[in-house]
FIROKOL-684510 format. One record per atom (N, C-alpha, C, O, CB): x, y, z; residue in one letter. Coordinates in steps of 0.1 Angstrom, whole numbers, plus 5000, padded with zeros to 4 digits. Glycine has a CB too. Layout:
# residues N
XYZA ...
END
This chain:
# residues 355
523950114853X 522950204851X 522650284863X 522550224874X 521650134846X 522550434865X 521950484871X 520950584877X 521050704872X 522350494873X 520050564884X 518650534886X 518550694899X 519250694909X 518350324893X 517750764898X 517950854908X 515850844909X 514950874901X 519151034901X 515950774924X 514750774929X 514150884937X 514550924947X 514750674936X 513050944930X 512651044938X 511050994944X 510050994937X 512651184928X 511050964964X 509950884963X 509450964971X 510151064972X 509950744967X 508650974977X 507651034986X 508151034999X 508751135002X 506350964985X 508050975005X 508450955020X 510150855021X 510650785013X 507050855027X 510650905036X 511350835044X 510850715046X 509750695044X 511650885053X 511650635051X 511850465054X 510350435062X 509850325061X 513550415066X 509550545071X 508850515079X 507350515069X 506350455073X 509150595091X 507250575058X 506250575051X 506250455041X 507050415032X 506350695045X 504750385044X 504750215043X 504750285025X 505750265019X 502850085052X 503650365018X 503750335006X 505450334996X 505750244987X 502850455001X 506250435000X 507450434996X 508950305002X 510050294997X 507750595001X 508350225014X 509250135017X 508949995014X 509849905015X 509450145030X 507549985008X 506749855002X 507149874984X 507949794980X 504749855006X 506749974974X 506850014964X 508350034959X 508650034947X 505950114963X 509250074969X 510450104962X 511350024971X 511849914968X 510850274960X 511550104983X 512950094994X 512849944990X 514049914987X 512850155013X 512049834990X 512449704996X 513349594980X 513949484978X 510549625003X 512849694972X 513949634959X 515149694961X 516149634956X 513449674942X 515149784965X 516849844964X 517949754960X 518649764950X 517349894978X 518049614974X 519649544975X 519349454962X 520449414956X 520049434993X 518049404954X 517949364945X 518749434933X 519649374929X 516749344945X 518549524928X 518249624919X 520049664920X 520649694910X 516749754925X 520449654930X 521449674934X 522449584932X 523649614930X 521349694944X 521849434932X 522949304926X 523049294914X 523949274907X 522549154930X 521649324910X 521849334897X 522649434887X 522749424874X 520849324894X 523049514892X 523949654887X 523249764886X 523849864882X 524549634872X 521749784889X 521149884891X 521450004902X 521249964913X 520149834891X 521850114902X 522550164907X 521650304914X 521850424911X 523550174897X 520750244922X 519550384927X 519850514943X 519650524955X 517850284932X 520150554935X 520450724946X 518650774948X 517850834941X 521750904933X 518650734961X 517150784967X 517450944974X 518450994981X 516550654982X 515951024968X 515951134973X 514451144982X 513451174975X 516251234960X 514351124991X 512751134992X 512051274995X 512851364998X 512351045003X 511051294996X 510451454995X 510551455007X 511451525012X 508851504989X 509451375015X 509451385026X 510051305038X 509851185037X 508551395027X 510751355048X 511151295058X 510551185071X 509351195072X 511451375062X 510851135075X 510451065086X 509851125097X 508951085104X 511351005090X 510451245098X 509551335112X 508351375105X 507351375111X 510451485120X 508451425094X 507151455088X 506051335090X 504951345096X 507351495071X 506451215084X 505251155086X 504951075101X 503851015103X 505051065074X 506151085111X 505551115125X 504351255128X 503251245133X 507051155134X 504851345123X 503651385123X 502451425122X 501651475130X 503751405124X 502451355105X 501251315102X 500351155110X 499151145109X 501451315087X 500851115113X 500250995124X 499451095134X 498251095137X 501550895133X 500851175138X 500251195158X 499251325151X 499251415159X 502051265178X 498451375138X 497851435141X 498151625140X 497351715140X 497651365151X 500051645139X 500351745145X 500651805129X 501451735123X 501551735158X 500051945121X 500651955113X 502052035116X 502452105125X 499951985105X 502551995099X 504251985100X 504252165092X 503652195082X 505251815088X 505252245102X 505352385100X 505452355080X 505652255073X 507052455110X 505052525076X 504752525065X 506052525055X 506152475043X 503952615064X 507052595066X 508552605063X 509052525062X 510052525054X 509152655070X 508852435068X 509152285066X 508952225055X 509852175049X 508552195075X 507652235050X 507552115044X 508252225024X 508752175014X 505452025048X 507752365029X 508752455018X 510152385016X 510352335005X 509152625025X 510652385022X 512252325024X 512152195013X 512752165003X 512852255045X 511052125018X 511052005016X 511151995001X 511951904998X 509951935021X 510652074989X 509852134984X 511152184973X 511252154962X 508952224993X 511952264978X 513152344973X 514252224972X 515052204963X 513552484984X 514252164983X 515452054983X 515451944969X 516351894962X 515251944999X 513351924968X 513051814954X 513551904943X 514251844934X 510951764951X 513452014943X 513952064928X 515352104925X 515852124914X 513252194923X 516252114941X 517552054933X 517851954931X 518851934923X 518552054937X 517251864934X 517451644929X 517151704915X 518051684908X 515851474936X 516051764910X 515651744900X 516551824888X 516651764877X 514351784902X 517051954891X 518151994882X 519451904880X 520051914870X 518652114887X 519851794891X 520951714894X 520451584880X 521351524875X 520951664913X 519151564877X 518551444873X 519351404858X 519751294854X 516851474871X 519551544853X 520551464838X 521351404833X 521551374822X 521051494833X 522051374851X 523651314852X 522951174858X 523551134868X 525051414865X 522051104855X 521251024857X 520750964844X 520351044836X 520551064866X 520550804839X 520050764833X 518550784833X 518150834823X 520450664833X 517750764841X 516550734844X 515850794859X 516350764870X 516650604842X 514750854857X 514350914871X 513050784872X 512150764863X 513651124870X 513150714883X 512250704890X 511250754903X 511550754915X 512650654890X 509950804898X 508950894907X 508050834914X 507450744909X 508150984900X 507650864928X 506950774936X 505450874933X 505350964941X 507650744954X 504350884924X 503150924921X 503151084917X 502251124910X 502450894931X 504151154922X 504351334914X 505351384919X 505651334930X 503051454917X 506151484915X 507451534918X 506551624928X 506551574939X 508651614905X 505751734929X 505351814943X 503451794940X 502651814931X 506152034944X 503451754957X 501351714955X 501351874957X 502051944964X 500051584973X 500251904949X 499251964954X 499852074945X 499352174950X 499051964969X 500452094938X 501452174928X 500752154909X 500152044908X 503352074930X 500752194902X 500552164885X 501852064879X 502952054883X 500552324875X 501252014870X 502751894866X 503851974857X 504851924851X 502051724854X 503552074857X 504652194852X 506352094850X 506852074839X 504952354870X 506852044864X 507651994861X 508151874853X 509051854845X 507952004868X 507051804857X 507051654849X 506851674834X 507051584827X 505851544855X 506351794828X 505951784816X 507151884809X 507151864797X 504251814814X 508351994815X 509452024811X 510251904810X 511151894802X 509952114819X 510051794819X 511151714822X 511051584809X 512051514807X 510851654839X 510051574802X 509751494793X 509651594776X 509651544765X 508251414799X 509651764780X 509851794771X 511551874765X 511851934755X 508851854771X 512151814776X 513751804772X 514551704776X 515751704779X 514351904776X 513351564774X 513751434773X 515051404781X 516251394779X 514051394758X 513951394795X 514751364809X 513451204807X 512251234808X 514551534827X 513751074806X 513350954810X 512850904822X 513750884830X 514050884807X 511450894827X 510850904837X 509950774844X 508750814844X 510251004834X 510050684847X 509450614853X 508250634865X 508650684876X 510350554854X 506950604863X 506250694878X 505550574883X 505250494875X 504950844874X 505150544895X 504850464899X 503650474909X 503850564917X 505750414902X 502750424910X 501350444918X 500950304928X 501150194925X 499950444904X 500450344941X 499650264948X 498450294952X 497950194956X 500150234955X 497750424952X 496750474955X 496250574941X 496950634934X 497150544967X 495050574941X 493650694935X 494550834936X 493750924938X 491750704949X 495850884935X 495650994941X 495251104928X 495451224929X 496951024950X 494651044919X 494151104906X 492751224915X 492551354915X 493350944892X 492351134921X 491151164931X 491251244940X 490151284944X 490751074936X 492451294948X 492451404953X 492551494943X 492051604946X 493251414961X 492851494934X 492551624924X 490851664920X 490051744923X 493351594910X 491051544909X 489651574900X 488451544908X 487351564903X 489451494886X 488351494919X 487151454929X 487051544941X 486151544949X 487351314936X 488351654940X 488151734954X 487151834953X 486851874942X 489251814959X 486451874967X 485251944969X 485652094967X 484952174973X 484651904982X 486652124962X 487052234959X 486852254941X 487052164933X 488552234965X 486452384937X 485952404922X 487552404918X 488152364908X 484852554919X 488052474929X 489652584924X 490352484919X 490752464908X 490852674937X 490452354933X 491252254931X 490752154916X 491252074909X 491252184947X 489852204916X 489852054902X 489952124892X 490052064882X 488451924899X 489852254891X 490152354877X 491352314874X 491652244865X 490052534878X 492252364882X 493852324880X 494452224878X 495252194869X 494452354888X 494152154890X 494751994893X 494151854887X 494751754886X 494651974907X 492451904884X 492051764879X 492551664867X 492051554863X 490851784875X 493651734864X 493951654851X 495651654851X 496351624841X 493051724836X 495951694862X 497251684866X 497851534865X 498651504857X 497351744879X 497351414875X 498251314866X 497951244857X 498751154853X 498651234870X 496651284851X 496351214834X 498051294824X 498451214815X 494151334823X 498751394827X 499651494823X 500551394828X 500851304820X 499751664828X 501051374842X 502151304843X 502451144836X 503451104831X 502051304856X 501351074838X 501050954833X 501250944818X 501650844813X 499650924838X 500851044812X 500751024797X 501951084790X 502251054778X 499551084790X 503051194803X 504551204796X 505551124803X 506751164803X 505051364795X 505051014810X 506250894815X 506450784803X 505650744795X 505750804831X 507650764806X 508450694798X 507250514801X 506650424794X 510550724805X 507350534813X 506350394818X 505750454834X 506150504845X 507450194820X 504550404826X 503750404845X 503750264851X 503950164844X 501650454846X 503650254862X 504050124867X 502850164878X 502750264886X 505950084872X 501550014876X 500450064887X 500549934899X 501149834896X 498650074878X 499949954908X 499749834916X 498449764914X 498349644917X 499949864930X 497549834910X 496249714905X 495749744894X 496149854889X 494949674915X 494649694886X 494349714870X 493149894877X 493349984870X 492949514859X 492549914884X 491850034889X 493050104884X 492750154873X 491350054905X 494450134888X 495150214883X 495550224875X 495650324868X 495650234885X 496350084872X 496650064853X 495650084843X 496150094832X 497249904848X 493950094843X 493050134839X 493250314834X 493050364823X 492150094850X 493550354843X 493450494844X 494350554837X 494250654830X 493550544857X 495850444838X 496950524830X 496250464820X 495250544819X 498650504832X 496150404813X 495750344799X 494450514794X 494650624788X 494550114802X 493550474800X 492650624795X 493250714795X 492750784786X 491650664801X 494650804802X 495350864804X 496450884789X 497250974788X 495750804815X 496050774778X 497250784768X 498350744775X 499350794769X 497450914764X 498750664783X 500050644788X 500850604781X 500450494777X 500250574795X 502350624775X 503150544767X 503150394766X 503150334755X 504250574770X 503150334782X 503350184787X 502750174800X 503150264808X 504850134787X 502250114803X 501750094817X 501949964821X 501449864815X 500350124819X 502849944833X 503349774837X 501949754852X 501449844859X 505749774847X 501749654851X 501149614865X 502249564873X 503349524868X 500049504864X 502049584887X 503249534896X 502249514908X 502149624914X 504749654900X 501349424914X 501149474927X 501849444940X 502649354941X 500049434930X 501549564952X 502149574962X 502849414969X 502149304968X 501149664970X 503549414973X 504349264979X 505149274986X 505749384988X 505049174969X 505349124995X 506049175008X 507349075007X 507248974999X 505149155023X 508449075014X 509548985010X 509248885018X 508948895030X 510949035011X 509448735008X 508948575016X 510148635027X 509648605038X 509148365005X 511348685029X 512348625036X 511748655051X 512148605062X 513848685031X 510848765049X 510648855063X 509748775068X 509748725079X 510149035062X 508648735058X 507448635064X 507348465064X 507848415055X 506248675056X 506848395072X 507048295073X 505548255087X 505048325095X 508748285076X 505248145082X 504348055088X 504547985105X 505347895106X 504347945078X 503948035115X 504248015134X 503148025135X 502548135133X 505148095145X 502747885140X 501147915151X 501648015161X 502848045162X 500447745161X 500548065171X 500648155180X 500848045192X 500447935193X 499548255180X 501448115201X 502248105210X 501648115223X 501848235228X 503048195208X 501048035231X 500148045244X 499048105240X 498648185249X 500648125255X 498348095229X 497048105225X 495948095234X 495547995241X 496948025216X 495348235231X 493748235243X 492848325238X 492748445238X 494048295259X 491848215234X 491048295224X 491048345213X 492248355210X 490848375226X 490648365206X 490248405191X 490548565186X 489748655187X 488348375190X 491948585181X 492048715181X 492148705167X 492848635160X 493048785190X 490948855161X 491048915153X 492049025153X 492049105162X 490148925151X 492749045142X 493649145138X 494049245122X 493949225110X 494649065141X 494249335128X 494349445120X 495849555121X 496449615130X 493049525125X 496249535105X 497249645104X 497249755097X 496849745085X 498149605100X 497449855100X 497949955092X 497950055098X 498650045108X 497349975082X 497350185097X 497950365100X 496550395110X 495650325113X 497950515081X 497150555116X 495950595126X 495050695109X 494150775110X 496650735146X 495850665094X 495050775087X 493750625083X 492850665076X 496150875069X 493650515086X 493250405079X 492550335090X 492050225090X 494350335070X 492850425099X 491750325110X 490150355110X 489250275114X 492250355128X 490050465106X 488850495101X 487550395098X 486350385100X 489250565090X 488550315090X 487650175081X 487250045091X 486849945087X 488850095068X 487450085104X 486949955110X 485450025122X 485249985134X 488649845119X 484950135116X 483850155120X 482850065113X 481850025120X 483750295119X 483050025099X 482449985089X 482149815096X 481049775094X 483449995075X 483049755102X 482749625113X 482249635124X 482349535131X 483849545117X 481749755131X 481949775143X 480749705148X 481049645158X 482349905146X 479749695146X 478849625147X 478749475149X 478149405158X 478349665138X 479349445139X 479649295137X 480949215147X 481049095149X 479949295122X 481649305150X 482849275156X 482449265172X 482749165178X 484149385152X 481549405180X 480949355192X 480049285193X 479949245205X 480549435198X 479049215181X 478749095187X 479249005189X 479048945200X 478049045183X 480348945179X 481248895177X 482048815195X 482148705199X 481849015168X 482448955200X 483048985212X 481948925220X 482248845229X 483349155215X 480548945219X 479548915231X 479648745226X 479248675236X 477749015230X 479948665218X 479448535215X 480348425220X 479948305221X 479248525201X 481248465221X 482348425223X 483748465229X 483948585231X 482448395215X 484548375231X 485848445234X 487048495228X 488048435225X 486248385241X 486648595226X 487248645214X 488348745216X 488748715227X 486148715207X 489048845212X 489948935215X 490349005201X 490448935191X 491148875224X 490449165201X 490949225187X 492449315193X 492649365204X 489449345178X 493049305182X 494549365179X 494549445168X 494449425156X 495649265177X 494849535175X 495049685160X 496249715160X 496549805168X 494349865162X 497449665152X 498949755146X 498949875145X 498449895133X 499349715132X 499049965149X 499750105144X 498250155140X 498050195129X 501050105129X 497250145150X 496050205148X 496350355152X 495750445145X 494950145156X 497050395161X 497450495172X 495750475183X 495350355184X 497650705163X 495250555189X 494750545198X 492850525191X 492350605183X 495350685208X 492050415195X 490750365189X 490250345200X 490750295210X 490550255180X 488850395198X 487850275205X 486550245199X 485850295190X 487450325220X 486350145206X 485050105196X 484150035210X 484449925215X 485449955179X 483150135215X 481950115222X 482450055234X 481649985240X 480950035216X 483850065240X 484450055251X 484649865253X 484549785263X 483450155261X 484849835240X 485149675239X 486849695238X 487449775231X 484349585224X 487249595246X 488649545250X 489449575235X 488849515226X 488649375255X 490649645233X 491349645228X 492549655226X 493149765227X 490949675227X 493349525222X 495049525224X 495649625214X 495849575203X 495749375221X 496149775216X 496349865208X 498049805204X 498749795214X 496050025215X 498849785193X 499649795194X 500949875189X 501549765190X 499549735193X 501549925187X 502250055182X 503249985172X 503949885176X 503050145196X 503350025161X 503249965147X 505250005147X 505650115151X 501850065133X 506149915141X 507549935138X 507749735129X 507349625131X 508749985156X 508449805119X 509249715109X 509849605116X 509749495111X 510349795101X 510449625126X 510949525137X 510249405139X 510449285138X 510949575149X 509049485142X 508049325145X 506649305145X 505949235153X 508349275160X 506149395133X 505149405126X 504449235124X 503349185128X 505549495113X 505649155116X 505749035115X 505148955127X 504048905127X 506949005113X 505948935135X 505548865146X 504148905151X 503248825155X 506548875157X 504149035151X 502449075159X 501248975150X 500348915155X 501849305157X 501348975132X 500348965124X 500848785130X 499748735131X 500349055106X 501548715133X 501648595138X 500548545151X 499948445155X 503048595142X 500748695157X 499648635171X 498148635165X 497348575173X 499548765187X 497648675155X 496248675149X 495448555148X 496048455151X 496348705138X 494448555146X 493948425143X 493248435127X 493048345119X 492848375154X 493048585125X 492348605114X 493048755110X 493648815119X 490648605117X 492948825095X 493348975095X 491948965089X 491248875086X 494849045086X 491849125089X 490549195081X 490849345079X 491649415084X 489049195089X 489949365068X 489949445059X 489249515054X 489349545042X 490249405055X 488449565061X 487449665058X 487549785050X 488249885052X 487149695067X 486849765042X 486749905033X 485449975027X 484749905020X 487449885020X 485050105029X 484450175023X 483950165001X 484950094997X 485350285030X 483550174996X 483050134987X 483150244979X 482150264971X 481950074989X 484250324979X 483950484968X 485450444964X 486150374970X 483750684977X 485750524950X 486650584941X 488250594944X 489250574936X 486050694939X 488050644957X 489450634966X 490150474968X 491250424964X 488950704982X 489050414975X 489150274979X 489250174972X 489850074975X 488250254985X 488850194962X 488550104948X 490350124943X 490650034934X 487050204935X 491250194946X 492350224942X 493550144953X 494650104951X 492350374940X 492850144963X 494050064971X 493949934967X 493049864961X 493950064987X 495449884973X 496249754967X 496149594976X 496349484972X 497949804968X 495749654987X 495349554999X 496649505005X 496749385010X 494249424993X 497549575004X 499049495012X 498849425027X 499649335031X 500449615016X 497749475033X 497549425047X 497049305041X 497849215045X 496449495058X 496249275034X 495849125035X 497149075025X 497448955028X 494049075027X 497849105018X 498949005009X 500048965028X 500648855030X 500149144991X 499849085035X 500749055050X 500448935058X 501248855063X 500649175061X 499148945057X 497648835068X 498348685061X 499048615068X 495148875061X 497948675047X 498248565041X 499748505041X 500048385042X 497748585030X 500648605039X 502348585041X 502348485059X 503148395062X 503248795042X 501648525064X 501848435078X 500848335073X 501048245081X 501548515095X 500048315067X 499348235067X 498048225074X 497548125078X 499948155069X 497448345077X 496648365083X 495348375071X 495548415060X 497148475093X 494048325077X 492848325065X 492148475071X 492148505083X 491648145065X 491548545057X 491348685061X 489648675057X 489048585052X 492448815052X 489248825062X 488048905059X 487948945054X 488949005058X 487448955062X 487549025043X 487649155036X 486349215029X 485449145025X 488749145026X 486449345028X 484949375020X 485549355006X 486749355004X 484049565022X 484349334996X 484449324987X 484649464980X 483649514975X 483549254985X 485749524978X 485949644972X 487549624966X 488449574972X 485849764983X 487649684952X 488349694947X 489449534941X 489149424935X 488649784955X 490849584947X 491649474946X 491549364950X 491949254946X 492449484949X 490649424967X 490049274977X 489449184970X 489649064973X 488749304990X 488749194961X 488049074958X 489149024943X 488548934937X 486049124954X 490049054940X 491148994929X 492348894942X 492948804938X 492149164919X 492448924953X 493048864964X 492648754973X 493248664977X 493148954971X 491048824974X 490348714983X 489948634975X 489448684965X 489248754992X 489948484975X 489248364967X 488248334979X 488448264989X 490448214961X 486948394974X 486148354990X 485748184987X 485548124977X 484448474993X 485648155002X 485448035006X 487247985008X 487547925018X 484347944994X 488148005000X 489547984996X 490748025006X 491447945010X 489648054985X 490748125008X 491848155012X 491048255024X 491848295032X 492748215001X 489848275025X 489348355036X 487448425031X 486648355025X 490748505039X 487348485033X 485748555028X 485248685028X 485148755038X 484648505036X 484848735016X 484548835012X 483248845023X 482448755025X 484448844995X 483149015030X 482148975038X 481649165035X 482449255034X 482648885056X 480049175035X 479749335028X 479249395041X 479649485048X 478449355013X 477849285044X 476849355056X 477549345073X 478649295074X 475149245055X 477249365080X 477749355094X 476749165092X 477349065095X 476949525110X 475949155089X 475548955092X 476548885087X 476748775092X 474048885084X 477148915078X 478448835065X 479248845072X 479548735076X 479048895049X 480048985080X 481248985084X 481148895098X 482148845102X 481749135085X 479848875105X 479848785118X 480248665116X 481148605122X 478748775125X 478948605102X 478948475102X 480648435094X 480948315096X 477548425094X 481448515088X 482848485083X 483448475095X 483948365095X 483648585072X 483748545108X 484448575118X 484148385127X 484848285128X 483848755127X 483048425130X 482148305133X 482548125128X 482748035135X 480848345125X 482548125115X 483148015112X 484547965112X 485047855113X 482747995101X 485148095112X 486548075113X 487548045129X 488547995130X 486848195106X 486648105137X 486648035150X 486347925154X 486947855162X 486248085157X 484847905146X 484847725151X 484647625148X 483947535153X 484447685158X 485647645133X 486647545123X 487847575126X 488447615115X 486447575107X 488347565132X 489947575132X 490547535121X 491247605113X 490647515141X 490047345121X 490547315109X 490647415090X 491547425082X 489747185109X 489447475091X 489347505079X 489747685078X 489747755068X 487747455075X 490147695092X 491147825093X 492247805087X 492647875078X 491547865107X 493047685092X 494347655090X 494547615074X 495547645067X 494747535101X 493547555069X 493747565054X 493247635047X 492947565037X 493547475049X 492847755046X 492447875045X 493947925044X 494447905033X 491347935057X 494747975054X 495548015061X 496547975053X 497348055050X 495347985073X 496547865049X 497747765039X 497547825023X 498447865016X 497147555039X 496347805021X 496247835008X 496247995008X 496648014997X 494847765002X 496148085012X 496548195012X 498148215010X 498448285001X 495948235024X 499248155017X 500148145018X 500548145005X 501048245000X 500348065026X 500248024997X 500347964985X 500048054975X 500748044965X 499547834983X 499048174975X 498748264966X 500048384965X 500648444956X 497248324970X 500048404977X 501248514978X 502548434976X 503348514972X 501348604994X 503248294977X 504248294971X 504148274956X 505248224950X 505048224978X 502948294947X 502848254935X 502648404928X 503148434917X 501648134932X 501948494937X 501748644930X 502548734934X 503048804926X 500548704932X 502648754946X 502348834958X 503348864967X 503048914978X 501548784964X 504748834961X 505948854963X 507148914961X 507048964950X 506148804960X 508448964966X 509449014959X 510248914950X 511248944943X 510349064969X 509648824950X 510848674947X 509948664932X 510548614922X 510648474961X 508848714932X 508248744919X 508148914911X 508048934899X 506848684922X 508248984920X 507549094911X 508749184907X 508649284900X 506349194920X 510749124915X 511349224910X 512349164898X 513349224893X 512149304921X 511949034895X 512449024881X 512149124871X 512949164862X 512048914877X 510349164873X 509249274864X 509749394865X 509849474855X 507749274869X 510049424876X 510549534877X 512149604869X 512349714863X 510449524889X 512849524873X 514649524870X 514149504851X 514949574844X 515949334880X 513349444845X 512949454831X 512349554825X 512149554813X 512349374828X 511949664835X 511549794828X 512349884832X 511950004833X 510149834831X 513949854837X 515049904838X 515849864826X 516249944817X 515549864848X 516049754827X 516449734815X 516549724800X 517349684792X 516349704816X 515449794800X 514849814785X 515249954786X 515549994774X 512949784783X 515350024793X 516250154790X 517850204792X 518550304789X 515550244797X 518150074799X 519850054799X 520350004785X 521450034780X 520249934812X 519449924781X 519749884766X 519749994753X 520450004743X 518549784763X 518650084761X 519150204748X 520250284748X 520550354737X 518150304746X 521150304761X 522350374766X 523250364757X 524350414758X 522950314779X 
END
């Protein structure tokens, strides 16, 4: 069978290398046969990190290159789409492409329904607000990462909507206390677009700092500060993302409480728990389908919750470490590749069968 993936980003873009790139060699043993086209490149989303936007010509190119994949798509069994063939565009194409029965698979990790019909623009939601209710309801199958999205395709009329959530491969992650351990370091992964969300602790995290001996680590924050408290910044690569979330003592997960947020998948904490580490998290969205509070770590809302969770977890070790364990145990039972691409390779299948 062959599978022509059209995803969003290059290898360096976490949504397109968590959601697709990491089934490939699977998908691949099994006779699935996927030619990746992605919209955007790797320098592009270097530049969206450092801040710099990417010439307009550029990202035009980008743009013209997706709609030759897309004339190429016939000589293909099945198109797989990473959330829309062009953002910020009308679903013009996706709804030719289903009305001369081109088979389409689309796949979601984020609200991005919500940059449309929620933008503060009249123009933008005249046009676009209902742009992927259109895509969603002419795919062959939507495939969501939590029920907030599979919700949406369902109201959407969707043909089929699979749940899949985001997951990381057991082979990459694995369980190591830290290594000359000093102090109590809290830790944090993800983007400089998502660092935003740990203003929301910030309160709680410098008392935190004043109570004890404590220390925080930010992954791929790019450049933070928070009230001129000590911070180990670290510069975020696939290489050894792993090992950094190993030096932790705790991950967290702060989130904002709106529409957008309510749509993310929480892969940083499914990462936290893959090492075995017991997490924080606000109670928003997927977080609280992930976190088993008291269990695997604690749902925490006010800056007093997020202290006294930080707080106990420093000085219980013991009940860190089994926290930390049982976390483990959730992600190799949900929260996995070793689980979620059997699900996947079966909503391939079901259209290799009609061939």
């Amino acid at each position: 069978m062959r599978v022509l993936l059209l995803s969003r980003y290059g290898q360096l873009g976490a949504s397109s290398r968590v959601r697709s790139y990491q089934y490939l060699p699977y998908l691949k043993a099994q006779g699935i046969d996927v030619t990746v086209e992605p919209l955007l490149n790797d320098d592009y989303v270097k530049s969206l990190y450092s801040g710099k936007a990417k010439p307009l010509f550029s990202i035009f190119g980008s743009y013209m290159r997706r709609l030759g994949n897309i004339l190429k798509s016939r000589s293909f069994d099945l198109v797989w789409i990473e959330k829309e063939l062009f953002p910020w565009l009308p679903a013009w194409m996706e709804i030719i492409m289903s009305y001369i029965n081109i088979p389409y698979i689309v796949d979601y990790d984020d609200a991005i329904f919500h940059r449309y019909n929620m933008n503060p623009h009249g123009v933008v939601r005249a046009l676009l607000g209902n742009k992927i209710d259109k895509i969603m309801h002419n795919a062959n199958v939507v495939v969501a990462g939590n029920m907030y999205l599979a919700n949406y395709a369902i109201r959407s009329d969707a043909k089929r909507v699979e749940s899949i959530p985001t997951v990381i491969d057991l082979g990459r992650y694995s369980i190591k206390d830290r290594a000359n351990a000093s102090g109590f370091n809290v830790g944090w992964i993800g983007s400089p677009m998502t660092a935003k969300y740990l203003n929301i602790v910030k309160p709680a995290i410098i008392q935190f700092y004043k109570e004890g001996n404590s220390s925080l680590s930010l992954v791929g924050s790019g450049q933070f500060e928070l009230d001129e408290l000590p911070i180990n910044i670290i510069p975020w690569s696939e290489e050894t993302e792993v090992s950094n979330i190993r030096d932790f003592d705790v991950g967290i997960m702060p989130l904002s409480d709106s529409p957008w947020e309510r749509g993310k998948c929480g892969y940083k904490l499914i990462q936290y728990m893959a090492c075995g580490k017991p997490v924080v998290a606000s109670p928003v969205g997927v977080n609280t389908e992930i976190v088993e509070h008291g269990v695997n770590g604690f749902l925490a809302e006010s800056a007093d919750e997020w202290l006294e969770a930080l707080t106990v977890l420093r000085d219980d070790p013991d009940l860190s470490k089994k926290m930390g364990k049982e976390g483990r145990k959730i992600v190799e039972k949900k929260y996995c590749l070793q689980v979620t691409a059997p699900k996947l390779l079966s909503i391939f299948r079901a259209y290799e069968a009609k061939l």
